[in-house]
ZADO-206235 format. One record per residue (C-alpha): x, y, z. Coordinates in nm, 3 decimals, m for minus. Layout:
ZADO-206235
+---------+---------+---------+
|       X |       Y |       Z |
+---------+---------+---------+
|       X |       Y |       Z |
...
+---------+---------+---------+
END
This chain:
ZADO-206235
+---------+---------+---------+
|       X |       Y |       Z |
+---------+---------+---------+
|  12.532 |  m0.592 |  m4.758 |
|  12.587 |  m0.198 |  m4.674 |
|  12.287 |  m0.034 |  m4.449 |
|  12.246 |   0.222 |  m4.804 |
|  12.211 |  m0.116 |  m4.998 |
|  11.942 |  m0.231 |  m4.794 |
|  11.726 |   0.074 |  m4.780 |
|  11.775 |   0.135 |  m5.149 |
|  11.626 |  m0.239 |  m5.165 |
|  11.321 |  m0.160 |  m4.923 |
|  11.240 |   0.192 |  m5.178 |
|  11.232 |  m0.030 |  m5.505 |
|  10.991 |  m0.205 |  m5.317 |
|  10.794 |   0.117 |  m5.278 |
|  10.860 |   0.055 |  m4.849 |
|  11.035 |   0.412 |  m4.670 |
|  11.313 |   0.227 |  m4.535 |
|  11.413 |  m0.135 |  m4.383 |
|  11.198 |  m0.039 |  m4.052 |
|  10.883 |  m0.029 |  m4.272 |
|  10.981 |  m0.294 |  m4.435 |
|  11.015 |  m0.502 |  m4.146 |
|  10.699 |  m0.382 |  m3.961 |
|  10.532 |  m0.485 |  m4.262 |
|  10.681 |  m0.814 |  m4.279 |
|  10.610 |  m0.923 |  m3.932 |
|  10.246 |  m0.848 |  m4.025 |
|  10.206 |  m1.087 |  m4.352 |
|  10.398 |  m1.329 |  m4.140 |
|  10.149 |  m1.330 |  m3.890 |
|   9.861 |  m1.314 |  m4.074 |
|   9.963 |  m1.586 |  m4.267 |
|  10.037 |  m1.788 |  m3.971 |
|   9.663 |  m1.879 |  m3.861 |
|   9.641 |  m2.172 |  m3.608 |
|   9.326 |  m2.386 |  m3.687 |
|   9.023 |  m2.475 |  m3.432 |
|   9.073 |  m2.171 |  m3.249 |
|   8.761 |  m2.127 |  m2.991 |
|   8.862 |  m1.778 |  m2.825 |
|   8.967 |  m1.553 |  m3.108 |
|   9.241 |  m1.381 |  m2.899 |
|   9.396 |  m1.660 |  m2.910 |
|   9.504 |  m1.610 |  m3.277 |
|   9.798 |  m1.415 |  m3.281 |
|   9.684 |  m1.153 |  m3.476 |
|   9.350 |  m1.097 |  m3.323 |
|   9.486 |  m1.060 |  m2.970 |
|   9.741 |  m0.761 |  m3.110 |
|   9.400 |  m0.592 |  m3.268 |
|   9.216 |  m0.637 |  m2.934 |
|   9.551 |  m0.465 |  m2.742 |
|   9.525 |  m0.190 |  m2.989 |
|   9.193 |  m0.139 |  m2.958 |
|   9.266 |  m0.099 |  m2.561 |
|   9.526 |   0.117 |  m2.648 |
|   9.297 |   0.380 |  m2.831 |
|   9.057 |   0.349 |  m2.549 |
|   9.360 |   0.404 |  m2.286 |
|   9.523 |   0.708 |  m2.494 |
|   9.161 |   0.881 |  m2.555 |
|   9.103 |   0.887 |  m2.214 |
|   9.444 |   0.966 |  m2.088 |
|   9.491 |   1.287 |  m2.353 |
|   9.115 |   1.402 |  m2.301 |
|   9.019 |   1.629 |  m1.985 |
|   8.692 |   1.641 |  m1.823 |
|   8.765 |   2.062 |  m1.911 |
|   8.752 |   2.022 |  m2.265 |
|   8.474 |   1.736 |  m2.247 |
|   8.272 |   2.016 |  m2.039 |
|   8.336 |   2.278 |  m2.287 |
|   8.212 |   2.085 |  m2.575 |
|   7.885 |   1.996 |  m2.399 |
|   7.879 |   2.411 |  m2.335 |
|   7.926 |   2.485 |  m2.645 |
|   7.721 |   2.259 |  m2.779 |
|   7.389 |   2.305 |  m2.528 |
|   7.399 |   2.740 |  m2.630 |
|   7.425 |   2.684 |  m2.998 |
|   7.130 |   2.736 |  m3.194 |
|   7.238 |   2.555 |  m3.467 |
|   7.563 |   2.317 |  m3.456 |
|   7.749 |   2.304 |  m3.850 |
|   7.955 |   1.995 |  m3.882 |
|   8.201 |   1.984 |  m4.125 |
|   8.408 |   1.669 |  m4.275 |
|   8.521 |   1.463 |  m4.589 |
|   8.537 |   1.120 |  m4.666 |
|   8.587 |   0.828 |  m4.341 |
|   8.550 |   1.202 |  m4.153 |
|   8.222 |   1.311 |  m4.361 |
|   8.117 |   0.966 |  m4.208 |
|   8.172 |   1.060 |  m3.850 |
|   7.984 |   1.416 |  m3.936 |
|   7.672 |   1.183 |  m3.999 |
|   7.737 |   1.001 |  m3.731 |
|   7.752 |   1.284 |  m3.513 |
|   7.419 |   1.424 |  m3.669 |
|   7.228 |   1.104 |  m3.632 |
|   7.337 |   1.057 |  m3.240 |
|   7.290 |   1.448 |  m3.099 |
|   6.996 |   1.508 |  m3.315 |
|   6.835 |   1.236 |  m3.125 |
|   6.881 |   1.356 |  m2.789 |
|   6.759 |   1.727 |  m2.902 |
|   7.019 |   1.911 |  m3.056 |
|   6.995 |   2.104 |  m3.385 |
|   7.261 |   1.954 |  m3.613 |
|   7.363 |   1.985 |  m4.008 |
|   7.624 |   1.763 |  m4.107 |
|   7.768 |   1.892 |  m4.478 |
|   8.060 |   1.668 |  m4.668 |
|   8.036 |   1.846 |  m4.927 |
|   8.322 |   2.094 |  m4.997 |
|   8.162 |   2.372 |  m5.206 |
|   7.823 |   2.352 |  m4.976 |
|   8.051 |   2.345 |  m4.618 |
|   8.185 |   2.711 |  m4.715 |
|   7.830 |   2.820 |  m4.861 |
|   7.711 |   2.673 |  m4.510 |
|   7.954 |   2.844 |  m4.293 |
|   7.912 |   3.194 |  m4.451 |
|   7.541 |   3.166 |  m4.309 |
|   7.707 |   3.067 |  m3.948 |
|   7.702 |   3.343 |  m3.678 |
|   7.799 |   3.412 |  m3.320 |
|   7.483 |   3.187 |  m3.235 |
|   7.665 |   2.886 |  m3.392 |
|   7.877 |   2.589 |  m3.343 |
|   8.039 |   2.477 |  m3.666 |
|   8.315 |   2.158 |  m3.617 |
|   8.550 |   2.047 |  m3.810 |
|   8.671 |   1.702 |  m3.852 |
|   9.000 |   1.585 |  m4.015 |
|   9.198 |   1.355 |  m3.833 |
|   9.532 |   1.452 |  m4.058 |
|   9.443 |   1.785 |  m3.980 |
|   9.529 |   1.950 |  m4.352 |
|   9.221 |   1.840 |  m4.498 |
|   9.153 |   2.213 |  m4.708 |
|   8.840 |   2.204 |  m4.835 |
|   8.762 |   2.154 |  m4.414 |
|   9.008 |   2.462 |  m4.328 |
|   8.871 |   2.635 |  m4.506 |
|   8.464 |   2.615 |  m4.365 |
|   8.635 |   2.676 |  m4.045 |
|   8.846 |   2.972 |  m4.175 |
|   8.477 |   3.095 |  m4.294 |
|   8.270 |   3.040 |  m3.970 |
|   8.538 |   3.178 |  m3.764 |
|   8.531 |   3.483 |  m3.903 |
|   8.142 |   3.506 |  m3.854 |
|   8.225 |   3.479 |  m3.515 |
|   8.091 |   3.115 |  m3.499 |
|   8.235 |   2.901 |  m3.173 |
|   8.447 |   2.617 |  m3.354 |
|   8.518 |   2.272 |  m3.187 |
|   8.760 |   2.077 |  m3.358 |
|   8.840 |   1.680 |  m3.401 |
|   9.215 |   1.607 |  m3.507 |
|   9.506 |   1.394 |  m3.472 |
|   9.738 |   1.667 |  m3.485 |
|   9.713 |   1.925 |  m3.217 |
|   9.955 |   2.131 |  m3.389 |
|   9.797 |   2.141 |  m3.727 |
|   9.642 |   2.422 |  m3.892 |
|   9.296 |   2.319 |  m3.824 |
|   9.342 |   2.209 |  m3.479 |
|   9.503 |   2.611 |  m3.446 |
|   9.162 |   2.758 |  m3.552 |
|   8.991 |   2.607 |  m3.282 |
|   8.826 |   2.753 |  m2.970 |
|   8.847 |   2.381 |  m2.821 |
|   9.027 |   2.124 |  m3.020 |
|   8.942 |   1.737 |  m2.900 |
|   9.268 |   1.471 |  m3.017 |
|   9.204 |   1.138 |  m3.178 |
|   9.430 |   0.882 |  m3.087 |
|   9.665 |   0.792 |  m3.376 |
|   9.699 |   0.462 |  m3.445 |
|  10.012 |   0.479 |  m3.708 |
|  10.229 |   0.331 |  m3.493 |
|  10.038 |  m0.001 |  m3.390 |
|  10.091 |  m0.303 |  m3.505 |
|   9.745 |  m0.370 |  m3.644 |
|   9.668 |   0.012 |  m3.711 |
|   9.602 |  m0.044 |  m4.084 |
|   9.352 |  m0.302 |  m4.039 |
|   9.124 |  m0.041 |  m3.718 |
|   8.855 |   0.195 |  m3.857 |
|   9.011 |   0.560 |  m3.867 |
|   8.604 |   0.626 |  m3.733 |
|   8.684 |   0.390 |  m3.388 |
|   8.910 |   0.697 |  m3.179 |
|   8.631 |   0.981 |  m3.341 |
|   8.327 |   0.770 |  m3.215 |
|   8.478 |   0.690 |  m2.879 |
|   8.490 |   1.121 |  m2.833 |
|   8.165 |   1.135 |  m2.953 |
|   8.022 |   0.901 |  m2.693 |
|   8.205 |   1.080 |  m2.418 |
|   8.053 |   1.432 |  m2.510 |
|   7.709 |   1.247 |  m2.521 |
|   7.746 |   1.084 |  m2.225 |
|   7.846 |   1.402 |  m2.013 |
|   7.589 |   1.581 |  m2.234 |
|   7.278 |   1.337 |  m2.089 |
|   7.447 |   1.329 |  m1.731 |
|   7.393 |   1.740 |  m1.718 |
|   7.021 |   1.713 |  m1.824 |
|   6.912 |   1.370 |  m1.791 |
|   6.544 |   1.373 |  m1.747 |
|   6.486 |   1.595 |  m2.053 |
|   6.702 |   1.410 |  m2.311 |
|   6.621 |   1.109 |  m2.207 |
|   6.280 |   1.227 |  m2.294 |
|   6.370 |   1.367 |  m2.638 |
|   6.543 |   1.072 |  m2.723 |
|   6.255 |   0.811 |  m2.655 |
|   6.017 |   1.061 |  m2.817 |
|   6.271 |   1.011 |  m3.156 |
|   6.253 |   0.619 |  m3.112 |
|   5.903 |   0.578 |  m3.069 |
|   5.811 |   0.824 |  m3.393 |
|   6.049 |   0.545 |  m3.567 |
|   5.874 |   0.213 |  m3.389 |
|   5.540 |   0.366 |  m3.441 |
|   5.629 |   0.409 |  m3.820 |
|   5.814 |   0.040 |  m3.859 |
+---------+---------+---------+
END
């Protein structure tokens, strides 16, 4: 059977090629292949590739970020009266996310998924704002588009993106990477939220470290509104 024979094969089956193909068949093999009465979960075969690729976000994220961009952020983020976060669907999750944990500690954050209110939202940004943009492609529009907005009302704009030379990622004043995990074996089956959260934490971390006493006390005067309330 010809190499053209084969790929035409792997199409019909709506697969790019015989690599894809493969890749994919190696995965319903092993899934399929579960050993029983398994105490330590890494010991199944296809748990113990999601743990390595779950090391291998960690290892990446921390090899591609810099301590100078992580310092930047926190800048950025401590001088801006208000901080505009921007993002759509699994990203529109992380904006909420990012709300919900810096709001805590002190900050003033709006998290907006929704496309029509973003660019409302951003044409009310000025010089005294953050506004950041998440889209992990990198060509989400309705995103570029805020940014394109708030940019131009002089707004500082942070960016989180798995494509440092996309569109988005070009608008920004500081542009944070998320660790693509296309090429893993079990990167279908990881949360696209895991590599965005994992930045998150390291902004808030260095964040508390510069002014620990003081968010520290913001953030156990949130909690104990919310136990007083329970």
């Amino acid at each position: 059977m010809s190499p053209a024979t084969i790929t035409r094969f792997c199409q019909k089956l709506a697969f790019s090629g015989f690599n894809e193909f493969r890749h994919e068949l190696k995965r319903f093999v092993d899934l399929r292949n579960t050993p029983k009465n398994m105490k330590n979960i890494k010991q199944v075969d296809y748990f113990a590739k999601l743990y390595q690729d779950h090391l291998g976000i960690i290892d990446n994220t921390f090899h591609i970020t810099t301590y100078d961009d992580i310092q930047k952020a926190v800048s950025f983020l401590t001088q801006a009266n208000k901080i505009h976060v921007y993002g759509i669907g699994s990203s529109g999750i992380a904006a909420q996310e990012f709300k919900s944990k810096f709001f805590r500690i002190g900050l003033t954050v709006e998290a907006i998924t929704d496309p029509h209110q973003s660019m409302m939202d951003a044409a009310l940004s000025n010089e005294n704002s953050v506004v950041i943009g998440i889209s992990i492609s990198g060509t989400t529009k309705e995103v570029i588009s805020a940014v394109k907005i708030a940019k131009k009302q002089g707004s500082r704009i942070l960016i989180f993106t798995g494509d440092k030379n996309s569109e988005l990622s070009q608008l920004g004043d500081i542009s944070l990477l998320v660790t693509s995990k296309n090429s893993m074996h079990m990167g279908q089956n990881i949360s696209p939220l895991l590599p965005l959260l994992l930045l998150f934490d390291l902004i808030y971390t260095e964040l508390v470290a510069k002014d620990y006493k003081n968010r520290i006390s913001i953030r156990e005067k949130t909690l104990k509104v919310l136990t007083e309330t329970d």
